[in-house]
N, CA, C and O of each residue as an XYZ file, in Angstrom:
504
protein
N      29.972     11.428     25.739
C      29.618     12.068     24.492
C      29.266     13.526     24.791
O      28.523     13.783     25.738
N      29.717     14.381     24.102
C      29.274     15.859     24.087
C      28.289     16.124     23.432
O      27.988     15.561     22.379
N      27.503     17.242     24.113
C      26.357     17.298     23.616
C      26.219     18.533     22.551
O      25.235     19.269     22.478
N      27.406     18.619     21.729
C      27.238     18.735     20.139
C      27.631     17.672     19.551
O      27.154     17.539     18.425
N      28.583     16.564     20.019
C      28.200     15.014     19.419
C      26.725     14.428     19.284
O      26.234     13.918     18.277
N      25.991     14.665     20.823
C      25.054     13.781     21.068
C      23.770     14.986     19.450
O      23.267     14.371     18.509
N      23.646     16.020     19.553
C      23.063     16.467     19.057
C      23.201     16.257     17.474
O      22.274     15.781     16.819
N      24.040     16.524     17.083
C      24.489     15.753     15.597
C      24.031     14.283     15.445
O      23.659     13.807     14.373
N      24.097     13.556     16.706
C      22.929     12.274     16.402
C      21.754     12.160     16.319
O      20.982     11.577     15.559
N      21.652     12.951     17.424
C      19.886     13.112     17.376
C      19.382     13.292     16.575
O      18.731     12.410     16.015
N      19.465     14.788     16.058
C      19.018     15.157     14.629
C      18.370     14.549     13.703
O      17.252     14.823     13.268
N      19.505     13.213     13.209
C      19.184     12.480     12.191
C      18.358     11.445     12.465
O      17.535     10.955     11.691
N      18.573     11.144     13.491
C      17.773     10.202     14.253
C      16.583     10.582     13.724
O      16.147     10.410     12.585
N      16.104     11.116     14.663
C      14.657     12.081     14.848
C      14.014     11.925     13.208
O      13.097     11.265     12.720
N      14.990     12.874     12.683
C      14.540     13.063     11.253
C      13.991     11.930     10.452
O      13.126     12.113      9.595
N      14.382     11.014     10.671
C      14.410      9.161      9.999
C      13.138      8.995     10.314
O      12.283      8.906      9.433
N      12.890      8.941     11.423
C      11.861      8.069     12.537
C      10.157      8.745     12.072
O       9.105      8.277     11.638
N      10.752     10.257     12.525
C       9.816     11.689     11.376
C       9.110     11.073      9.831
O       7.929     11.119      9.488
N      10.084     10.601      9.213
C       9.522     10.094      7.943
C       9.014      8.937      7.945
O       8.281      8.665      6.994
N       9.257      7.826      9.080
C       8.873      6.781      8.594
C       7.265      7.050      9.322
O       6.235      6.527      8.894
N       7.314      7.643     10.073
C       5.831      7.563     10.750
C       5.169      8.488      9.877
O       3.998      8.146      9.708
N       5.549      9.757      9.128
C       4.529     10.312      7.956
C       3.830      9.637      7.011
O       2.640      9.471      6.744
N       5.424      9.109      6.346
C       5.154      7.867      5.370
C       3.903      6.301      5.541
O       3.148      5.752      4.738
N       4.182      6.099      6.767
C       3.223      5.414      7.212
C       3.904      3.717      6.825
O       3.279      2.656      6.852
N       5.443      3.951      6.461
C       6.036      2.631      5.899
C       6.869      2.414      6.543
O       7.444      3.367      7.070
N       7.280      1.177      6.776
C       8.792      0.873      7.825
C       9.197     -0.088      6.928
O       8.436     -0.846      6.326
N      10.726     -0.050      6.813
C      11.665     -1.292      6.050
C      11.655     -2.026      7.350
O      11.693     -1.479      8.453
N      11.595     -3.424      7.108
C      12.076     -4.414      7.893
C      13.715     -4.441      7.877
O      14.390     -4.244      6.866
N      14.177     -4.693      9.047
C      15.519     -4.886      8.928
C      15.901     -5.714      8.056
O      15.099     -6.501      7.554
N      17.683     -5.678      7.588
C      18.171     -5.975      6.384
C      18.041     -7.138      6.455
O      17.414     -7.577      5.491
N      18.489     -8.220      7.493
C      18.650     -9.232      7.560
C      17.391    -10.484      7.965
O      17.222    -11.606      7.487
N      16.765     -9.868      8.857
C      15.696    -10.437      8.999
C      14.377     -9.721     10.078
O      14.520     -9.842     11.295
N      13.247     -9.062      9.571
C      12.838     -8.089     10.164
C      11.655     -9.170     10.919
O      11.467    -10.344     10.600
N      10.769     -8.209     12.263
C      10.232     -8.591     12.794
C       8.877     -7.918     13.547
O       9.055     -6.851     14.134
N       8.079     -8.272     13.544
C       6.885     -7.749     14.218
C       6.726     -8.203     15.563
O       7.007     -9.399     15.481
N       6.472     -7.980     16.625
C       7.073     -8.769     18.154
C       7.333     -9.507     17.378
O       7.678     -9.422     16.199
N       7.108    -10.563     18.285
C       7.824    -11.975     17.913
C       7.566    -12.705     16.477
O       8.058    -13.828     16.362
N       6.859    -12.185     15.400
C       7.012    -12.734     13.949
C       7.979    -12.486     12.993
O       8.408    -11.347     13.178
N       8.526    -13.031     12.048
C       9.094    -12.807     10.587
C       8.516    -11.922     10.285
O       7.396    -11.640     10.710
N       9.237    -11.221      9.388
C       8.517    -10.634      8.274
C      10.066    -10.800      6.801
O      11.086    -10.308      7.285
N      10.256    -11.199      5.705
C      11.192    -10.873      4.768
C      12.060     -9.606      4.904
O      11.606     -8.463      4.956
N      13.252     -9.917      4.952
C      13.705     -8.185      4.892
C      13.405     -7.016      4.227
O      13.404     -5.811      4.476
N      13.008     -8.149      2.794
C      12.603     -6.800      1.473
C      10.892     -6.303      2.056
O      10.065     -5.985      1.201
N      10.598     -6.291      3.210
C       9.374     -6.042      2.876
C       8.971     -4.751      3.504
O       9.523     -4.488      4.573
N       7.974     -3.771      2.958
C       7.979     -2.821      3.698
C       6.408     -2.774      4.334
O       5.303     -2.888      3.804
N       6.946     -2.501      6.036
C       5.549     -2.488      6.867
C       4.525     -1.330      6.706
O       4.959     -0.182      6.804
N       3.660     -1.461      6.549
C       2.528     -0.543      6.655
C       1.884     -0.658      8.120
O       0.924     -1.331      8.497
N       3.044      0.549      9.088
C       2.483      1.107     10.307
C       1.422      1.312     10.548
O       0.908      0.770     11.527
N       0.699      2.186      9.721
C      -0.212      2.626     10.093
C      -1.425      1.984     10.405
O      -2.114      2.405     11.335
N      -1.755      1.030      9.746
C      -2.640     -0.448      9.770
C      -2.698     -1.176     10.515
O      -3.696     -1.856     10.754
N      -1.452     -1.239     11.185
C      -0.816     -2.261     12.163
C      -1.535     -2.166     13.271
O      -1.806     -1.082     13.788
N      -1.983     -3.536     13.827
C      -2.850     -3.862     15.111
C      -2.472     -4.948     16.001
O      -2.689     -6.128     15.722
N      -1.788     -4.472     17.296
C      -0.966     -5.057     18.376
C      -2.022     -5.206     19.732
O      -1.996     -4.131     20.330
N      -2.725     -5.956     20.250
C      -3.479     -5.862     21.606
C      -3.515     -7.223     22.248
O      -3.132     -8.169     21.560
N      -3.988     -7.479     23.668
C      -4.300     -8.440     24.145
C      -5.993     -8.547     24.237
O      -6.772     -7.595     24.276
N      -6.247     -9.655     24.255
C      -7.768     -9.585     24.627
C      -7.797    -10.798     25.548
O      -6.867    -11.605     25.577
N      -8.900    -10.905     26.305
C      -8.981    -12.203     27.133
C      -8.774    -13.234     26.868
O      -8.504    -14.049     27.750
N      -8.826    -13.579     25.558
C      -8.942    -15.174     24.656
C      -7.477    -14.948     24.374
O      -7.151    -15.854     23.608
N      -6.190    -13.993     24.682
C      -5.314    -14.188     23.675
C      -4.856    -12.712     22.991
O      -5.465    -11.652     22.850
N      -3.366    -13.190     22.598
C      -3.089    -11.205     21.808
C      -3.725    -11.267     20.304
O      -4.077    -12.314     19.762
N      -3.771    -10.566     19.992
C      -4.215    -10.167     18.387
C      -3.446     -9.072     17.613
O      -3.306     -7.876     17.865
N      -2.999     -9.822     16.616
C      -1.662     -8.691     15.665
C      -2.420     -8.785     14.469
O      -2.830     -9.844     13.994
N      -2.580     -7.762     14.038
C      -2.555     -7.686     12.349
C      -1.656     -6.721     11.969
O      -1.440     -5.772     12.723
N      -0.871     -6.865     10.478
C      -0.011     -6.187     10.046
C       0.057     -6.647      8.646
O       0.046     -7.840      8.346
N       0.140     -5.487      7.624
C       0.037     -5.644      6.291
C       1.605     -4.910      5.333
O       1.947     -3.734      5.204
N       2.306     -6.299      4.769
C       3.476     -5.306      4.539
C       3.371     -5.808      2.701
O       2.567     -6.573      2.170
N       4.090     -5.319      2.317
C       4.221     -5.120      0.753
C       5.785     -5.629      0.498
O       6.777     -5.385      1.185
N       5.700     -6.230     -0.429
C       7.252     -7.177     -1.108
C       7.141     -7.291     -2.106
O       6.008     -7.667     -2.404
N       8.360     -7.033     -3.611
C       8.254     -7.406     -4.981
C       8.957     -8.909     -4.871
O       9.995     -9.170     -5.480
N       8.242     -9.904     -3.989
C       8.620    -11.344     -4.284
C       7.269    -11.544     -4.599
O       6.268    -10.835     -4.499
N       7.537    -12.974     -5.106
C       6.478    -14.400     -5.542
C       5.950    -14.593     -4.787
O       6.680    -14.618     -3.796
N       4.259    -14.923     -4.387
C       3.301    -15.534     -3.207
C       4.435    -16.610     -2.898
O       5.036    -16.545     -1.826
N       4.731    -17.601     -3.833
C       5.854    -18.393     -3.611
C       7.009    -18.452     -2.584
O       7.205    -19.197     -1.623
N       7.958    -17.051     -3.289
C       8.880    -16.709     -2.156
C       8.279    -16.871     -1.261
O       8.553    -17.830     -0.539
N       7.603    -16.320     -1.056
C       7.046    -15.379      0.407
C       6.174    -16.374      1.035
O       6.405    -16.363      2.244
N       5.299    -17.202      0.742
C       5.431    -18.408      1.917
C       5.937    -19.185      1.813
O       5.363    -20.101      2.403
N       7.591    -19.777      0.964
C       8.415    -20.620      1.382
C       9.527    -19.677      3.031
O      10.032    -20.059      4.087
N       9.389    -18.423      2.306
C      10.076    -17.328      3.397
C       9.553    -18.097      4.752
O      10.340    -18.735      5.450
N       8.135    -17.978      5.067
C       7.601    -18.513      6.184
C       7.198    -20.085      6.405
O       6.722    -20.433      7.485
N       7.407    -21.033      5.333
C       7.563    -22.353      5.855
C       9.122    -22.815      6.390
O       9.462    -23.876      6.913
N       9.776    -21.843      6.122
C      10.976    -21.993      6.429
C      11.162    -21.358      7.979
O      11.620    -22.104      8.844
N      10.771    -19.848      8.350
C      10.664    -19.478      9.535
C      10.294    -19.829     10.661
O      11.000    -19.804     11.670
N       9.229    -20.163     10.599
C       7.948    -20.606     11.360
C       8.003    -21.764     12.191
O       7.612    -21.787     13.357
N       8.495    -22.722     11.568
C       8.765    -23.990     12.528
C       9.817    -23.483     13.308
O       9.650    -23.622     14.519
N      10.894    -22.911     12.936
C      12.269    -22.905     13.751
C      11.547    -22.000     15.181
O      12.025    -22.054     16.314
N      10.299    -21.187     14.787
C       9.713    -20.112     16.234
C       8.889    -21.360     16.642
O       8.214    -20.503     17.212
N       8.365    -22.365     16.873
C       7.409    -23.441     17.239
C       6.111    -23.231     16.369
O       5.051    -23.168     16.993
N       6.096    -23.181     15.769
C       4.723    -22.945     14.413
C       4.564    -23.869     13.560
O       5.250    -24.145     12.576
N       3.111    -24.616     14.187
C       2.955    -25.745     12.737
C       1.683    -25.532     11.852
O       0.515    -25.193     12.044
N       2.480    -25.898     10.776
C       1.254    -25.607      9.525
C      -0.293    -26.538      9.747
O      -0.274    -27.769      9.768
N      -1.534    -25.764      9.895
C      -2.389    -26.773     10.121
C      -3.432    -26.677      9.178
O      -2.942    -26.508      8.062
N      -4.819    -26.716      9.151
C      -5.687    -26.742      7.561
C      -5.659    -25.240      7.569
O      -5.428    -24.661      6.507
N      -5.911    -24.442      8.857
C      -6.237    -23.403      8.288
C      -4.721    -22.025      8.930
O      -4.894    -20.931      9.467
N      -3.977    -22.417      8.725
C      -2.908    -21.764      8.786
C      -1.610    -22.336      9.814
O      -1.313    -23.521      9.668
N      -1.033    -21.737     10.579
C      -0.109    -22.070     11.450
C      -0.636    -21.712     12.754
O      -1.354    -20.804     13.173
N      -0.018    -22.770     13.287
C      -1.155    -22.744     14.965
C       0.229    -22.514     15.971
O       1.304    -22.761     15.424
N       0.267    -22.076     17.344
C       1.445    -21.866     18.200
C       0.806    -22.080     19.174
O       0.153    -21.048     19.332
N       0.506    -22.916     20.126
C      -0.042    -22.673     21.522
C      -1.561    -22.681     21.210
O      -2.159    -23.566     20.598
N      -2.144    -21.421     21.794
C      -3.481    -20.991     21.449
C      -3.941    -19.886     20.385
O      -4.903    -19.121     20.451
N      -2.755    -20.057     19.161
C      -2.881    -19.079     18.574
C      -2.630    -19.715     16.957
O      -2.036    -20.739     16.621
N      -3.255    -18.789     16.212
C      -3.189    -19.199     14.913
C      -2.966    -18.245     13.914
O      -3.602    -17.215     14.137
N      -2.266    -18.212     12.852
C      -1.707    -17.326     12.242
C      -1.826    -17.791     10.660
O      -1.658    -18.907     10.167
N      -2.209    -16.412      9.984
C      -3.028    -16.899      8.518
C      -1.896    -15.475      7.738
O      -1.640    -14.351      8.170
N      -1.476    -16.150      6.534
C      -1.022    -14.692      5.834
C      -1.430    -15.207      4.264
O      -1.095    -16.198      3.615
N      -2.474    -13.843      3.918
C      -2.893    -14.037      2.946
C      -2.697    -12.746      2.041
O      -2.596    -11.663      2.618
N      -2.631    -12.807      0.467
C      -2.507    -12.205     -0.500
C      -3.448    -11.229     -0.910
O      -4.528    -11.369     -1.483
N      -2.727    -10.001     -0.437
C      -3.934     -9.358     -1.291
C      -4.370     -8.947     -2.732
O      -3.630     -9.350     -3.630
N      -5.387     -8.255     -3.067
C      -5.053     -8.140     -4.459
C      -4.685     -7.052     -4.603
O      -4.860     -6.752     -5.784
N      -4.119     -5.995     -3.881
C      -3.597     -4.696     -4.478
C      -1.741     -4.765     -4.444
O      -0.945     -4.839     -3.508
N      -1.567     -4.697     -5.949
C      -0.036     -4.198     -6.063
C       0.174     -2.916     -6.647
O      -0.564     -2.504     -7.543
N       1.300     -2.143     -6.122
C       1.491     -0.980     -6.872
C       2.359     -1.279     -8.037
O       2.722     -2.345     -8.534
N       2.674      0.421     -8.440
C       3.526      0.832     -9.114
C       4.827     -0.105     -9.603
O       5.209     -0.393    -10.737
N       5.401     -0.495     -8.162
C       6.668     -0.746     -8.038
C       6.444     -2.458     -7.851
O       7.096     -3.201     -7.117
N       5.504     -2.757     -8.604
C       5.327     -4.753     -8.476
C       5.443     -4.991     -6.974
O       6.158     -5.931     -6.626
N       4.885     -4.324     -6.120
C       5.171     -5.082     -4.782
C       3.647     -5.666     -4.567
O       2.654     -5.247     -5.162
N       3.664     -6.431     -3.859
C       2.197     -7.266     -3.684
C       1.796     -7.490     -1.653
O       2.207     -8.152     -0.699
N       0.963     -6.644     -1.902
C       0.717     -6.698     -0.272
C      -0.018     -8.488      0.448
O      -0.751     -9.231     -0.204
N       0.346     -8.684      1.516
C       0.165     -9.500      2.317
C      -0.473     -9.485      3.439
O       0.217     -8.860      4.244
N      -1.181     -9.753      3.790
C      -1.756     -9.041      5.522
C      -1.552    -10.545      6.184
O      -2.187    -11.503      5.742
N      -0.485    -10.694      7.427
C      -0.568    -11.510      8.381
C      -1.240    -10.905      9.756
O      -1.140     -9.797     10.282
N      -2.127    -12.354     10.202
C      -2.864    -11.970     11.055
C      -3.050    -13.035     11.927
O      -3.733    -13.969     11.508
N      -2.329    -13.132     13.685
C      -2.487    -13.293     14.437
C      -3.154    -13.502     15.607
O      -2.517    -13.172     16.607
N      -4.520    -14.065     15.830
C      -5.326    -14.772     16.842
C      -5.681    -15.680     17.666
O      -5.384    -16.816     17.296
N      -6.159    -15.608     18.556
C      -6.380    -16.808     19.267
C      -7.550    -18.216     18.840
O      -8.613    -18.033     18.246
N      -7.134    -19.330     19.221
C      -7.766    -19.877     18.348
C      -8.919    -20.414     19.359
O      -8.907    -20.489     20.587
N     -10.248    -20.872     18.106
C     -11.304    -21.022     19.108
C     -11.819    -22.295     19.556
O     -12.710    -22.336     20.405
């Protein structure tokens, strides 16, 4: 590649990546988007900035809050459907994997655009 090819890529590149980190929003991919290793709906858009990825001694810990104009409905049949196929079973108080347990709950703020935020959240269990 020449590097007035490669530069004509870059560019736009850059530029994309530029907005999504201002914006503070990421589209999940079209088909099926992902946080490491979780689902997320394609229609949904991530709120980066919120987003919390670490290990701790007991276990990793993710939180991540994304926004979708689906149904609470959709959106945890979306993940009773996902979830088992990754080893995830539904238990009283959410989906358990190993030593870990995973809760996604509704929030009450929707905007403008009918989307309804969700915060899934990832811990070790005690």
């Amino acid at each position: 590649m020449t590097r007035s090819a490669l530069r004509l890529f870059t560019l736009p590149f850059l530029a994309i990546v530029a907005f999504m980190l201002i914006s503070g929003m990421a589209r999940a991919d079209e088909t099926l988007g992902w946080v490491g290793d979780l689902p997320v709906p394609s229609q949904a858009l991530i709120d980066t900035q919120s987003s919390v990825n670490f290990d701790s001694p007991s276990g990793r810990v993710i939180q991540f809050t994304f926004q979708i104009a689906l149904t609470e409905g959709d959106v945890m049949a979306f993940y009773q459907d996902a979830l088992p196929e990754l080893g995830w079973v539904l238990g009283a108080e959410g989906y358990e994997r190993g030593n870990e347990r995973m809760t996604i709950i509704k929030s009450a703020i929707q905007d403008s655009r009918a989307h309804t935020a969700y915060d899934v959240v990832v811990s070790p269990l005690k």
